[in-house]
C-alpha positions in Angstrom: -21.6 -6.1 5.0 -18.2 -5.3 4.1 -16.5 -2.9 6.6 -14.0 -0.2 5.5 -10.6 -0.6 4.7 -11.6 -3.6 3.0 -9.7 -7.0 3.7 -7.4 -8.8 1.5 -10.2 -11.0 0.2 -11.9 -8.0 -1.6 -9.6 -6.1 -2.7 -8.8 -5.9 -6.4 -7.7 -8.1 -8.7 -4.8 -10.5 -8.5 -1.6 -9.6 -9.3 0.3 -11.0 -12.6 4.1 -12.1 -11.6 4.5 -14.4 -14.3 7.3 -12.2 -16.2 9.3 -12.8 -12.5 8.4 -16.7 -11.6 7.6 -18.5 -14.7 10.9 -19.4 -14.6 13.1 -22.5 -14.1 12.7 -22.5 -9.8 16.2 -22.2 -8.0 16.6 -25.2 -5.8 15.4 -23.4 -2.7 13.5 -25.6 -1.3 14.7 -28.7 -2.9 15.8 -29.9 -6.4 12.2 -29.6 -7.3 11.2 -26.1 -6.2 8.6 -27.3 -3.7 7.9 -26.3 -0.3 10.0 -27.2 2.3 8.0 -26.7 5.6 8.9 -26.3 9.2 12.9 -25.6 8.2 15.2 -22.5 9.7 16.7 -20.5 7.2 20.3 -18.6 8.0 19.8 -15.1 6.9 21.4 -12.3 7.4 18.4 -9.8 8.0 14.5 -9.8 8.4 14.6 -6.4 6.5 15.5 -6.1 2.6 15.5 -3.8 -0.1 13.6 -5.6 -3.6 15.1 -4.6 -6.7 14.0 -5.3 -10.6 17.9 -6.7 -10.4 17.4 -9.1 -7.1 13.5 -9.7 -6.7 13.6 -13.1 -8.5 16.2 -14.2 -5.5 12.9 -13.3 -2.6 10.6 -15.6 -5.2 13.0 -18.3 -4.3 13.0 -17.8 -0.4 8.6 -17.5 -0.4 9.5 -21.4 -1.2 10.6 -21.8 2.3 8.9 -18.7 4.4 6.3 -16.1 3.3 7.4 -12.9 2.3 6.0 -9.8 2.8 6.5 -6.5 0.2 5.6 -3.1 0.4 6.0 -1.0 -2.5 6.6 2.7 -1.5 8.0 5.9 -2.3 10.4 7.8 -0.1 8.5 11.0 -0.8 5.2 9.7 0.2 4.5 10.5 4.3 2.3 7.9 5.1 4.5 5.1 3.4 7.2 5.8 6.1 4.6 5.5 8.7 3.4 2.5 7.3 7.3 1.1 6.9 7.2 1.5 11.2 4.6 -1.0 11.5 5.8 -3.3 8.7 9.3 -3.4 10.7 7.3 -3.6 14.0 5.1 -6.7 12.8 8.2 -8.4 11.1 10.7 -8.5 14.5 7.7 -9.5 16.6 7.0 -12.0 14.1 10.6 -13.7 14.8 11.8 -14.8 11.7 7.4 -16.4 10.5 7.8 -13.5 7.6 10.7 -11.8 5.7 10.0 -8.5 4.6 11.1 -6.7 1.6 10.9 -3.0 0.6 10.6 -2.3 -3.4 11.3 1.8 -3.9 8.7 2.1 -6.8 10.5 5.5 -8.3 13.4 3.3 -8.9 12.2 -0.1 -10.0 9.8 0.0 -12.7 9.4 -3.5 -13.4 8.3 -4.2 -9.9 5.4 -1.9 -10.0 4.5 -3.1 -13.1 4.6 -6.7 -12.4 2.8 -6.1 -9.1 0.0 -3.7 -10.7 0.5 -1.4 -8.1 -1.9 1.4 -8.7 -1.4 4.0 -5.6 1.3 3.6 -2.6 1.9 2.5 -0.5 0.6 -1.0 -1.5 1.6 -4.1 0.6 1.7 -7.6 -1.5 2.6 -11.6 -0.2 4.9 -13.9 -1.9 3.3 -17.2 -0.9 5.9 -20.4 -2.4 6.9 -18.4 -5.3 3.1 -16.7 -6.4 1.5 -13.4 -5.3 -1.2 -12.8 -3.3 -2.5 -9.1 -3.1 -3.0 -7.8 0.7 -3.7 -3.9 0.7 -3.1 -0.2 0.1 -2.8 2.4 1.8 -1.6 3.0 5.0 -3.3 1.1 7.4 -3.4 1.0 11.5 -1.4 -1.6 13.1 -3.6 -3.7 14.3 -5.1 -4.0 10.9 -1.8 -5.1 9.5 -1.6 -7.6 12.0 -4.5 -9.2 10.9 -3.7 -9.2 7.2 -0.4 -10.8 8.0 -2.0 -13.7 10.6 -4.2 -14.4 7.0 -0.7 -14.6 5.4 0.0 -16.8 8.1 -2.4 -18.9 7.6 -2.4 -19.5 3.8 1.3 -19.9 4.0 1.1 -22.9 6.2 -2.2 -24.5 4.0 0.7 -24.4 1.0 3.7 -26.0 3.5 5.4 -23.0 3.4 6.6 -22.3 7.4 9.7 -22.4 7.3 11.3 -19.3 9.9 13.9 -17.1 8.8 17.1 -17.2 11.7 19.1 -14.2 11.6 22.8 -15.2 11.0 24.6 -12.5 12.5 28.4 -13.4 11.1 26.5 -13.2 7.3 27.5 -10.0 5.5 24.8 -10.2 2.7 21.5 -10.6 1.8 20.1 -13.9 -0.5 22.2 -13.6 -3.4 23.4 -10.4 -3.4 20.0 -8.2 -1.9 20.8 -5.5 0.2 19.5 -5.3 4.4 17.6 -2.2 4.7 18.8 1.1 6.4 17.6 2.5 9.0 15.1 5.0 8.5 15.6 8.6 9.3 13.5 10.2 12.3 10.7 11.8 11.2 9.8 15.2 11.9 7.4 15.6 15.2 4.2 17.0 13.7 4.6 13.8 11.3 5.4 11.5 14.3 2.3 13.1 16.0 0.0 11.9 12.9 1.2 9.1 12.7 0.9 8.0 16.3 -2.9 9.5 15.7 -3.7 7.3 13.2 -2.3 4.4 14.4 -4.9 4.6 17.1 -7.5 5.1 14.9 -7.9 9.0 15.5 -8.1 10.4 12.2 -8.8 14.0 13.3 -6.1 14.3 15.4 -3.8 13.3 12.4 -5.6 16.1 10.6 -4.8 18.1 13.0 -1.5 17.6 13.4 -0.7 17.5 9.5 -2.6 20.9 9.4 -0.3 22.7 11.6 2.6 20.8 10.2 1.4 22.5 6.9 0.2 26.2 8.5 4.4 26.3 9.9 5.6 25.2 6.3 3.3 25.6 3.2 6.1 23.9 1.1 5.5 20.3 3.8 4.6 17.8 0.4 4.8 15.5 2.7 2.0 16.8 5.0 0.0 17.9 2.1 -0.1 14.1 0.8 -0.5 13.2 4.3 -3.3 15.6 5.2 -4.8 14.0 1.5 -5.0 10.6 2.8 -5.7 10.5 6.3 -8.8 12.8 5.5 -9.8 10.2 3.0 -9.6 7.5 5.8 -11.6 10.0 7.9 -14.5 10.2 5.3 -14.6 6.6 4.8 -14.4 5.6 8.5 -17.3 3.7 10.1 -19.1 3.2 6.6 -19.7 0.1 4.5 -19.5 -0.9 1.0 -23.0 -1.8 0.6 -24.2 1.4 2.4 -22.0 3.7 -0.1 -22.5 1.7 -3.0 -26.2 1.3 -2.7 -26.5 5.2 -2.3 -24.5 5.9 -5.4 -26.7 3.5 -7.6 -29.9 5.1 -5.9 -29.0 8.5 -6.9 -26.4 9.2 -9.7 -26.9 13.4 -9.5 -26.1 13.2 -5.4 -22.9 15.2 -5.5 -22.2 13.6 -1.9 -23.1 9.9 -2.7 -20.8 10.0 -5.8 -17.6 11.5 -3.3 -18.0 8.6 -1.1 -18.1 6.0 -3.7 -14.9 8.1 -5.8 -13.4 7.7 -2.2 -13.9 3.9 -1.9 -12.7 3.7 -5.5 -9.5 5.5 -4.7 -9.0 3.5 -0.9 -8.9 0.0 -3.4 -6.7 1.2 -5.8 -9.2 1.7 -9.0 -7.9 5.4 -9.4 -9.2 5.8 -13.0 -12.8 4.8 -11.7 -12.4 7.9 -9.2 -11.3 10.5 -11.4 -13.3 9.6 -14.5 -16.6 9.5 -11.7 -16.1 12.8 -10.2 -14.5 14.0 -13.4 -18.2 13.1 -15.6 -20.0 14.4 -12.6 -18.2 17.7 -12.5 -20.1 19.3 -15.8 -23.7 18.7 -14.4 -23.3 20.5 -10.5 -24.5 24.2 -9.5 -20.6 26.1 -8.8 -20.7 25.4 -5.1 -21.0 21.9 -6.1 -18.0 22.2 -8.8 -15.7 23.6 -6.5 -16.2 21.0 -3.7 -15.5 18.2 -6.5 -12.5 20.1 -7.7 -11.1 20.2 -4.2 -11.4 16.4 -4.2 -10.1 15.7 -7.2 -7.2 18.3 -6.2 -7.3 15.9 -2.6 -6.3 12.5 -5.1 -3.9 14.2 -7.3 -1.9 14.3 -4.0 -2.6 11.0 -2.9 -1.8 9.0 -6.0 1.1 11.4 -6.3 1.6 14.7 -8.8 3.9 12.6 -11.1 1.7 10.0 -11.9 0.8 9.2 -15.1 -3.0 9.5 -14.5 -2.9 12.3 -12.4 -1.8 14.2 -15.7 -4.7 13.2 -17.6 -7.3 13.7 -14.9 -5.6 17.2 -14.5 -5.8 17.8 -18.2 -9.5 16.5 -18.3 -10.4 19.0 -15.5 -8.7 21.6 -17.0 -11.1 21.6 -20.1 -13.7 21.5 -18.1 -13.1 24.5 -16.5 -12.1 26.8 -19.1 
């Protein structure tokens, strides 16, 4: 049985690139496009910003080393504490993965081509195609393992080349831009953060709570708060044991949370809404306001602007007036 978070092998459905690499291939690893393994690569950083303008110039380099992308937002909490172990994992690495940041607020394109349905969501670029590795911000030594799988698929399509950092080089491939450093983050955030990183959801909570109690107005500890708690629910629990007790019982207000949860943690954010959203009308008023909560939970975890936050919000609007 499938533990939660799930790995890369279950998560959902491939991503579609072909509007980036169905293309004429650069000559990056040869006049052909293929492969080249085992070569060092000059560059001038490990860490880059991905642009709709620049991304087809990192399709060229997954021909000689993998690359790594997160797609995140800078007002989204748990995508900065996620960008820590990203960086972490890349330097220990030594040069076995590049990694590339994609700011999805700014480049459109990118999230489309990637189908990235929540954020922070974390993709490969394996010899010029995607492969789809997870969302959501998850401990380090979960990352790790997703990345050794990179790893490892990388060197079954030749691709292992290492990146070298050429420290007289002033600019990325083709023009990309290296990647600032990040700013500090605020203690109570820092707190969480080391929480969940160790797996201690509730003292994440904890810490986002007070974060919240000294500044109401903390969106970033609100959406934090949001997810870690949906990591907390979903922690120690399977797939077949939440699924199974959904199908058994489609009127068990608690059975359809978890599975609404699970459906959120992979990224099928419709599923969730439209679940607890059909559910909603048929529950006693204790039971409505605990769904509402929840739903009130996602809107902050797939972020207020989102497209189908608005509709959910509309949808549960009508249903309660």
């Amino acid at each position: 049985m499938s533990q939660i978070p799930p790995t890369p092998t279950n998560l959902r459905g491939a991503v579609d690139l072909s509007g980036l690499v169905n293309r004429p291939q650069a000559a990056a690893g040869g006049a052909t496009g293929e492969p080249v393994a085992g070569e060092a690569i000059e560059l001038p950083s490990l860490f880059f910003q991905g642009t709709d303008a620049n991304f087809n110039d990192f399709i060229d380099l997954s021909m000689r080393v993998p690359v790594v992308v997160a797609l995140s937002a800078s007002w989204a909490d748990p995508d900065r504490r996620l960008a820590t172990v990203l960086d972490t994992v890349t330097s220990d690495l030594g040069g076995r993965i590049v990694l590339v940041q994609v700011d999805v607020d700014a480049n459109p394109q990118l999230v489309q081509a990637f189908q990235a349905q929540s954020v922070p969501a974390v993709a490969g670029i394996v010899a010029g195609r995607p492969v789809q590795l997870f969302a959501g911000a998850l401990p380090e030594e979960q990352v790790r393992d997703v990345i050794a799988q990179l790893l490892e698929l990388a060197a079954q399509n030749g691709v292992t080349g290492t990146a070298a950092v050429d420290a007289d080089a002033g600019a990325s491939p083709e023009g990309a831009d290296a990647e600032p450093e990040p700013e500090p983050l605020p203690p109570l955030h820092a707190e969480a953060y080391e929480a969940i990183d160790r797996g201690d959801y509730q003292a994440a909570i904890a810490a986002y709570k007070t974060a919240i109690a000294q500044d109401p107005r903390d969106t970033m500890a609100i959406a934090g708060l949001a997810q870690v708690s949906l990591l907390d629910r979903l922690a120690g629990r399977t797939l077949d044991e939440i699924r199974t007790a959904a199908a058994a019982d489609p009127s068990d207000r608690d059975a359809q949370l978890a599975v609404a949860d699970l459906d959120l943690s992979g990224g099928h954010v419709d599923d969730a809404f439209d679940r607890l959203l059909t559910l909603f009308p048929k529950l006693d008023s204790a039971g409505k306001e605990t769904v509402r909560a929840r739903i009130l939970e996602y809107f902050e975890i797939v972020g207020v602007d989102d497209p189908r936050v608005g509709k959910a919000r509309a949808r549960l609007a009508s249903l309660l007036y």
